[in-house]
TIBADO-720898 format. One record per residue (C-alpha): y, z, x; residue in three letters; residue number from 1. Coordinates in steps of 0.02 Angstrom, whole numbers, plus 32768, in hexadecimal, padded with zeros to 4 digits. Example, Ala and Ser with C-alpha at 12.3 -4.5 7.8 and 13.67 -1.06 7.14 Angstrom:
  north    up  east  res    n
   7F1F  8186  8267  Ala    1
   7FCB  8165  82AC  Ser    2
***
This chain:
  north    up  east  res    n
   7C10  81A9  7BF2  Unk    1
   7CB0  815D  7BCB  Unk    2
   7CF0  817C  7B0F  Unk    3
   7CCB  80D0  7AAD  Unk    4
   7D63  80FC  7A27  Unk    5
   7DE1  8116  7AC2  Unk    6
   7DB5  8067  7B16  Unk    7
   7DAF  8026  7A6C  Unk    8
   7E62  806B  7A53  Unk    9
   7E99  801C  7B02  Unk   10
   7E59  7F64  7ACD  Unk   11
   7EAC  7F7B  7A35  Unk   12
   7F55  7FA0  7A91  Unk   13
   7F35  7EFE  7B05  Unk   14
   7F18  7E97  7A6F  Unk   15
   7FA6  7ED7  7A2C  Unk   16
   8019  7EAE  7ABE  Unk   17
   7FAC  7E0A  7ACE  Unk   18
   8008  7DE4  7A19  Unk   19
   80B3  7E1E  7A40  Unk   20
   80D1  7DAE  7ACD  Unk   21
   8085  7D14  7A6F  Unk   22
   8106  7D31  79EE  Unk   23
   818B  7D45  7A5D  Unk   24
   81BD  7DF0  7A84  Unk   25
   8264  7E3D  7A8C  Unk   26
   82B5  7E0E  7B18  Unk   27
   82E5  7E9C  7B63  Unk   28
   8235  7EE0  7B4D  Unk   29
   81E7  7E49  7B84  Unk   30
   81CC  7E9D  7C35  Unk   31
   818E  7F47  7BFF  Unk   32
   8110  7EE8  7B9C  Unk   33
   80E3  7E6B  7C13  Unk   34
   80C0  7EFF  7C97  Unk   35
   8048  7F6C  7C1C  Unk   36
   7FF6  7ECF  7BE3  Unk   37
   7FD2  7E99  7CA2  Unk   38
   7F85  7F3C  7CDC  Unk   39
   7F1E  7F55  7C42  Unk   40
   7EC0  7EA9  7C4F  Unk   41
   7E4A  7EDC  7CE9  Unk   42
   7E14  7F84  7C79  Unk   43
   7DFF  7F0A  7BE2  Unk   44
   7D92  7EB0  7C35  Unk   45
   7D1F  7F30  7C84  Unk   46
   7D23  7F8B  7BCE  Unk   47
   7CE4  7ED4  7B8B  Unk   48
   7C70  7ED8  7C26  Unk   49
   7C1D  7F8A  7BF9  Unk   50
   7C2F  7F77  7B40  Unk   51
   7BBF  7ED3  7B4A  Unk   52
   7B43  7F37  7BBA  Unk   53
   7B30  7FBA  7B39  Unk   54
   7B0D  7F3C  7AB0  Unk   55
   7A8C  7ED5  7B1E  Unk   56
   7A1D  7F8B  7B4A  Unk   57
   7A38  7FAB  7A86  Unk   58
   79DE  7EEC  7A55  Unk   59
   7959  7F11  7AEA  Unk   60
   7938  7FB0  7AA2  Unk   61
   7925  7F65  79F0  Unk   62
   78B3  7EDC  7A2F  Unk   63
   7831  7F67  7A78  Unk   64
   7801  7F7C  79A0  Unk   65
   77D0  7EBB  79A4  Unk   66
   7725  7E98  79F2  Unk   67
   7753  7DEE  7A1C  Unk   68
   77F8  7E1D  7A74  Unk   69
   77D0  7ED5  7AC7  Unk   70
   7796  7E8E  7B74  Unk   71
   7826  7E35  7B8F  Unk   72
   789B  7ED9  7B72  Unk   73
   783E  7F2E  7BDA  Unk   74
   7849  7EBA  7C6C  Unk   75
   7918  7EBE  7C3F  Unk   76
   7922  7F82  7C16  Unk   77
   791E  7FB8  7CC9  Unk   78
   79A2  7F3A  7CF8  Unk   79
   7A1D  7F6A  7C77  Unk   80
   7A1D  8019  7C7F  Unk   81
   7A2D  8015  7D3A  Unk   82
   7AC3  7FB7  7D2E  Unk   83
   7B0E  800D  7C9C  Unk   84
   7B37  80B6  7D15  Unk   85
   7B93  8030  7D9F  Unk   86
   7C0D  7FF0  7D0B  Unk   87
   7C1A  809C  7CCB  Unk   88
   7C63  80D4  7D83  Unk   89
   7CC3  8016  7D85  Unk   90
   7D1F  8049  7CCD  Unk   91
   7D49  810B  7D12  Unk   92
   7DA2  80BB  7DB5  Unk   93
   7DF2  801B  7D45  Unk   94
   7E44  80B5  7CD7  Unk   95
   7E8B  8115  7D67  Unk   96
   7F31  8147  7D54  Unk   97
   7F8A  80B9  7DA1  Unk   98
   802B  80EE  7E2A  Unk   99
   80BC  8098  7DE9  Unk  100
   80F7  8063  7E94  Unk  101
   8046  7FEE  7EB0  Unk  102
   809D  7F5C  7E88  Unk  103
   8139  7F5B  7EDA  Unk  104
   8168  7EF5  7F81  Unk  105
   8167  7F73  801E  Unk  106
   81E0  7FA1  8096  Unk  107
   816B  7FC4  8137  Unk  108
   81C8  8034  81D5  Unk  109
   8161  8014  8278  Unk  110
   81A2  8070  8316  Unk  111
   8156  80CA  83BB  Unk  112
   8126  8171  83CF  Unk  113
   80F4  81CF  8463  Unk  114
   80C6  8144  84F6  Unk  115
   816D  80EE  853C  Unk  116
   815A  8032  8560  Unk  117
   80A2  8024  852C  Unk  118
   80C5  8084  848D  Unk  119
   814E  7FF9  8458  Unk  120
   80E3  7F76  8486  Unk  121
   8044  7FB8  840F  Unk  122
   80D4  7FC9  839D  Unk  123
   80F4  7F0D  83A0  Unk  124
   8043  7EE7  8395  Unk  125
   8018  7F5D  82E6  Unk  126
   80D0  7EEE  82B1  Unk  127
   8077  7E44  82EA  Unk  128
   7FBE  7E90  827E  Unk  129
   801C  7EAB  81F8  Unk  130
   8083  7E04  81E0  Unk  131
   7FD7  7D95  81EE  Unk  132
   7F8D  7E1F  8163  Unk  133
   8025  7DE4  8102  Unk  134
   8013  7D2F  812F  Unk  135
   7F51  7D3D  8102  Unk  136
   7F82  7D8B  804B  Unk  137
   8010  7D08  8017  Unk  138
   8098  7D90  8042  Unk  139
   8143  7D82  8061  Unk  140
   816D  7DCE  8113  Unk  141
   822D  7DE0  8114  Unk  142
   826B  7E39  81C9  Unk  143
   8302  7EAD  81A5  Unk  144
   8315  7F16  8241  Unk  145
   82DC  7EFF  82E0  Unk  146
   8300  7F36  83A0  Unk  147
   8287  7EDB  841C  Unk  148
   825D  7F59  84C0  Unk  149
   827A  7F0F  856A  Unk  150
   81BA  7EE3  857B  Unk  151
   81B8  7E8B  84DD  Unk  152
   8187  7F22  8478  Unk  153
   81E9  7F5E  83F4  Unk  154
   825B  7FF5  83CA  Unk  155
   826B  7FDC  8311  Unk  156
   822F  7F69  8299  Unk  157
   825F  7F7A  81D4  Unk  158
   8212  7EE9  816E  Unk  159
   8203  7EC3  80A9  Unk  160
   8150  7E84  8088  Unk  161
   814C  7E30  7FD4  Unk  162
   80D7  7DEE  7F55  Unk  163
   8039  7E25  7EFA  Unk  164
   8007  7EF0  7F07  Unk  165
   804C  7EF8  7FB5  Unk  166
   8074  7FA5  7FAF  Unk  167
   7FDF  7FDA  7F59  Unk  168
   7F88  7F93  7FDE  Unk  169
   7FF0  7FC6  807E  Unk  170
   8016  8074  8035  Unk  171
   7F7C  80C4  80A7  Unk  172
   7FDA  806B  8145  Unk  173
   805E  8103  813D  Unk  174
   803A  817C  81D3  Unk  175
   801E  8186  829A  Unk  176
   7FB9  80F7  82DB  Unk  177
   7F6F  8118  839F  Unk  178
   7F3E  80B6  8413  Unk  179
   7EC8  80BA  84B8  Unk  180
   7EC2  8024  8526  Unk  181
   7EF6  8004  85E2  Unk  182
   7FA9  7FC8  85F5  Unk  183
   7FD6  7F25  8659  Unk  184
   802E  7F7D  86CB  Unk  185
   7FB0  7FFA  86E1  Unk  186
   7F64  7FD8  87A7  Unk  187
   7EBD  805E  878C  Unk  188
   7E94  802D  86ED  Unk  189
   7EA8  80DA  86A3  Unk  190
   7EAB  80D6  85E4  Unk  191
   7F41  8101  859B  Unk  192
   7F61  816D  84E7  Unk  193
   7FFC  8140  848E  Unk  194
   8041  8127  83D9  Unk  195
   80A9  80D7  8361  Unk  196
   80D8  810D  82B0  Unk  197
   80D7  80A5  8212  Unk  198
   8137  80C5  8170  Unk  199
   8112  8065  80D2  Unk  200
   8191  807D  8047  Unk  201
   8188  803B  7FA1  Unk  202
   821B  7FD6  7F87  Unk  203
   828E  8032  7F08  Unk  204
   830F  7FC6  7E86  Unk  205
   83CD  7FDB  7E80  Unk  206
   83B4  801B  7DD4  Unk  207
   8334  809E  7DED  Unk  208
   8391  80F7  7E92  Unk  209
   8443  80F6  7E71  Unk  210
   849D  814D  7F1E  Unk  211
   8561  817A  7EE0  Unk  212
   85D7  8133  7F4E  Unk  213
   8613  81D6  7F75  Unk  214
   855C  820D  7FB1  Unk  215
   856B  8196  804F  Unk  216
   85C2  8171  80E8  Unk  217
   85D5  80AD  8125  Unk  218
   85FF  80B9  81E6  Unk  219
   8607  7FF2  823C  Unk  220
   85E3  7FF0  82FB  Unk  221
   85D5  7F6A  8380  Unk  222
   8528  7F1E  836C  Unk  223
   84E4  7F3B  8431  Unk  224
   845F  7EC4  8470  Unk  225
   840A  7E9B  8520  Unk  226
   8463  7E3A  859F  Unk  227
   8512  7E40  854C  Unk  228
   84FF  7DBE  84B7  Unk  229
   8563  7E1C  844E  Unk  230
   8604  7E39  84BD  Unk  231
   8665  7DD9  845F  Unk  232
   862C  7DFA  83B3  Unk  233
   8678  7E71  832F  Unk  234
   864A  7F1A  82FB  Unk  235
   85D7  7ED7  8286  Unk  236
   8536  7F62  827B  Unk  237
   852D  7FD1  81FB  Unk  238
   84E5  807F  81E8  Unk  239
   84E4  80E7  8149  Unk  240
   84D9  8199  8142  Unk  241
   848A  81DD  8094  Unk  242
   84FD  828B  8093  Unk  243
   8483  82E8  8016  Unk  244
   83E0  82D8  8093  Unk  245
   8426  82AE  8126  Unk  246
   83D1  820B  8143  Unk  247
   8417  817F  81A6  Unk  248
   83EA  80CF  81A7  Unk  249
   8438  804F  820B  Unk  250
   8431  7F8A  8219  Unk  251
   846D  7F0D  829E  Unk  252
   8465  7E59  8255  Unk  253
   84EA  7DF3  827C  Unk  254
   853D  7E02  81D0  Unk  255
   8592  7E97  81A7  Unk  256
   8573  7E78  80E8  Unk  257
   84D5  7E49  8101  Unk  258
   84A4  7EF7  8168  Unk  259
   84F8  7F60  80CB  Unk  260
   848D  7EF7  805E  Unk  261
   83D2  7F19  80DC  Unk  262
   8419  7FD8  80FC  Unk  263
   842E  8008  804A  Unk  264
   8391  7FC2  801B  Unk  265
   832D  8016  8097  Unk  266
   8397  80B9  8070  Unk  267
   8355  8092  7FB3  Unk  268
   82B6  8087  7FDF  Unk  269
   82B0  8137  8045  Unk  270
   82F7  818F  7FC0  Unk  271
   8285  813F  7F4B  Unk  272
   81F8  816C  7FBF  Unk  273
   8233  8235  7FC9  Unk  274
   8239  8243  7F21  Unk  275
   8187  81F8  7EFF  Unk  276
   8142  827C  7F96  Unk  277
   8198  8310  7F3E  Unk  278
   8153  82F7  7E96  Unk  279
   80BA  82D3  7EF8  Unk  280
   80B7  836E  7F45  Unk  281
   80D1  83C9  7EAD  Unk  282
   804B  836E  7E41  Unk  283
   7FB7  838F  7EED  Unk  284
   8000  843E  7F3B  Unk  285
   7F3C  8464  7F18  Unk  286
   7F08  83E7  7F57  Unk  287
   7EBD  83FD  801A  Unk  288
   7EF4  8340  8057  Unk  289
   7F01  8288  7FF8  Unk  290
   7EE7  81E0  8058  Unk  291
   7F96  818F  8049  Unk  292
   8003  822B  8035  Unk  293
   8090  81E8  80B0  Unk  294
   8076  826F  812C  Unk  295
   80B8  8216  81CC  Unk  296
   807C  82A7  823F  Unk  297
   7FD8  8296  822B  Unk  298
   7F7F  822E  8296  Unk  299
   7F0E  81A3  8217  Unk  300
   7ED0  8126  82AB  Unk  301
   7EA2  80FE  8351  Unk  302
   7E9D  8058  8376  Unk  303
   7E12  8065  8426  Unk  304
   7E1F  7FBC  8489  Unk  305
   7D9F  7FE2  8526  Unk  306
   7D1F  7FF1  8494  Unk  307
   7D5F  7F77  8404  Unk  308
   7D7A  8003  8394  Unk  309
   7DDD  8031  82FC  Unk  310
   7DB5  80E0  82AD  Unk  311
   7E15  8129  8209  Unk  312
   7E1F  81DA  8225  Unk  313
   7E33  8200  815C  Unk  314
   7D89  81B4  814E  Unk  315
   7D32  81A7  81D0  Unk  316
   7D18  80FE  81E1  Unk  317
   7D00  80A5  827E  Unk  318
   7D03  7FDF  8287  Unk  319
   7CD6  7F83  833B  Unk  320
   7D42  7EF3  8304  Unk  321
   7DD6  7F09  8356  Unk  322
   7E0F  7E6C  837D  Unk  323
   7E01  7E30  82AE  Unk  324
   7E5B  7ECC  8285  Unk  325
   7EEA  7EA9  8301  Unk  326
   7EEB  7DFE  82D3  Unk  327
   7F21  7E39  822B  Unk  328
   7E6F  7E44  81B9  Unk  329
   7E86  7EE7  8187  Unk  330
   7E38  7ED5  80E3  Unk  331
   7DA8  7F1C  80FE  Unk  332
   7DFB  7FE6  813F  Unk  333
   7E58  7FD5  8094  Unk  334
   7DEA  7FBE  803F  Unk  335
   7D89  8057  806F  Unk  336
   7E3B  80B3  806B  Unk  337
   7E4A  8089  7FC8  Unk  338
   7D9C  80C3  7F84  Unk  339
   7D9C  8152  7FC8  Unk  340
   7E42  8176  7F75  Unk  341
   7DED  814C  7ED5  Unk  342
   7D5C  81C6  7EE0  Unk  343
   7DD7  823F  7F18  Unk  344
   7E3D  822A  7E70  Unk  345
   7D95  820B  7DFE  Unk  346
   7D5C  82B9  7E4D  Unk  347
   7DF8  830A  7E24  Unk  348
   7E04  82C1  7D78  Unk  349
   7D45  82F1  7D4E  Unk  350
   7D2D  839C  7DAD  Unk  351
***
């Protein structure tokens, strides 16, 4: 059971927040408080939820003492202490430690693996899935990098995805996605096995990832594109090398401000990103595996169109509804990711 006097402390907090912001805050703190206040109010309300349980199986238990009243708490007794163990669970997962990154827009990397042509076009199709997922949530899909293949596949694609919890809900999308299906171009019909890899990074501010001038290299190159439409164009793409860790991001927009502006936020983000999995890694070293770690070896999906298939490989869950999934409803995988997560952490918090 949950203590009372701690969720009794942690209403007392929201009200207290609940007050500041009514009276009108400091400004400075205004966002602080505005942030605390916002994820407290879905554990307020469960606590108000359970609390109110509690006090209903307390009145049908006093009603047993009066004649006139007893068979009606008995009919209600069963029903309230089954339900009492369900908000119980609901309150433990509502006061999970939350990861600070959950709210924050995403940067999401999508390119091939192993698989040539039909690898960069399955590529293109987990990019086109996961535009109508953003479309279907109200997000913002904002493209920042990408180099089409010659069969209309793509090379690269780096795009922010904006608005409400994206990444806490795209952070299980990080890792090597495969597919099986028979390629157009394939005469026999043989099934072919090939892969892409997807990168979600939570999108880090100027303020928290400061990179010294002095810690990067700015090189400008002449952007290259099919068919020679950029022959007469200046040397306008940018790549930045981060000197420290060696990595190296590069963008090709037309504007050369405009590709310092898209590389130096995806550098942020990176960085960001590494030094989230490294205090990661030190806080779970005993740990055996975690859903979402990051680890973009590991092989999380197969996507199996002969048989309409989609199996998670952290979960082992299968779904024959390929086509919805492709066509972006991937609610319902995410969901499961995201449980799963929970009992992980609710295991680890209790055992």
């Amino acid at each position: 059971m949950v203590p009372l006097d701690k969720l009794a402390q942690i209403t007392q907090r929201f009200e207290y927040l609940e007050a500041l912001l009514n009276t009108g805050a400091v400004p400075a703190e205004i966002a602080r408080i505005s942030k605390e206040y916002t994820d407290l109010r879905p554990v307020v309300v469960e606590i108000a939820a359970y609390r109110q349980a509690l006090d209903d199986l307390a009145e049908a238990e006093a009603m047993l003492a009066d004649p006139e009243m007893k068979a009606l708490a008995e009919e209600e007794m069963p029903r309230l202490k089954a339900r009492i163990p369900e908000m119980e669970q609901a309150l433990r997962v509502a006061l999970l430690p939350k990861d600070a990154a959950d709210a924050r827009p995403a940067i999401v990397e999508i390119r091939p693996g192993t698989g040539g042509d039909e690898a960069a076009l399955f590529a293109g199709d987990l990019a086109r899935m996961y535009q109508r997922h953003a479309e279907k949530m109200g997000w913002r899909w904002e493209v920042l990098e990408e180099q089409a293949s010659d069969l209309g596949g793509l090379k690269e694609l780096v795009a922010l995805v904006s608005g409400e919890g994206v990444f806490a809900r795209l952070k299980y999308e990080s890792g090597v996605h495969r597919v099986q299906r028979v390629p157009e171009t394939e005469a026999q019909g043989r099934i072919h096995t090939s892969a892409a890899t997807v990168a979600v990074l939570p999108e880090a501010d100027e303020v928290e990832i400061n990179i010294p001038a002095s810690d990067i290299r700015i090189d400008t190159m002449r952007a290259s594109g099919a068919g020679g439409q950029h022959v007469n164009t200046t040397d306008s793409a940018v790549r930045i090398t981060h000197l420290p860790t060696g990595i190296i991001v590069t963008s090709a927009e037309k504007s050369q401000h405009r590709n310092k502006e898209i590389a130096m936020q995806v550098l942020r983000a990176r960085l960001y990103e590494a030094e989230r999995e490294r205090l990661h890694s030190a806080r779970a070293a005993d740990r055996k595996s975690q859903v979402g770690s990051g680890d973009r070896s590991e092989r999380i999906r197969t996507y199996n169109f002969p048989q309409g298939r989609m199996t998670d490989h952290r979960i082992n869950l299968t779904l024959y509804a390929l086509a919805q999934i492709m066509g972006g409803d991937i609610d319902p995988v995410i969901d499961a990711l995201t449980a799963h997560d929970q009992a992980e952490r609710l295991a680890e918090m209790e055992g």
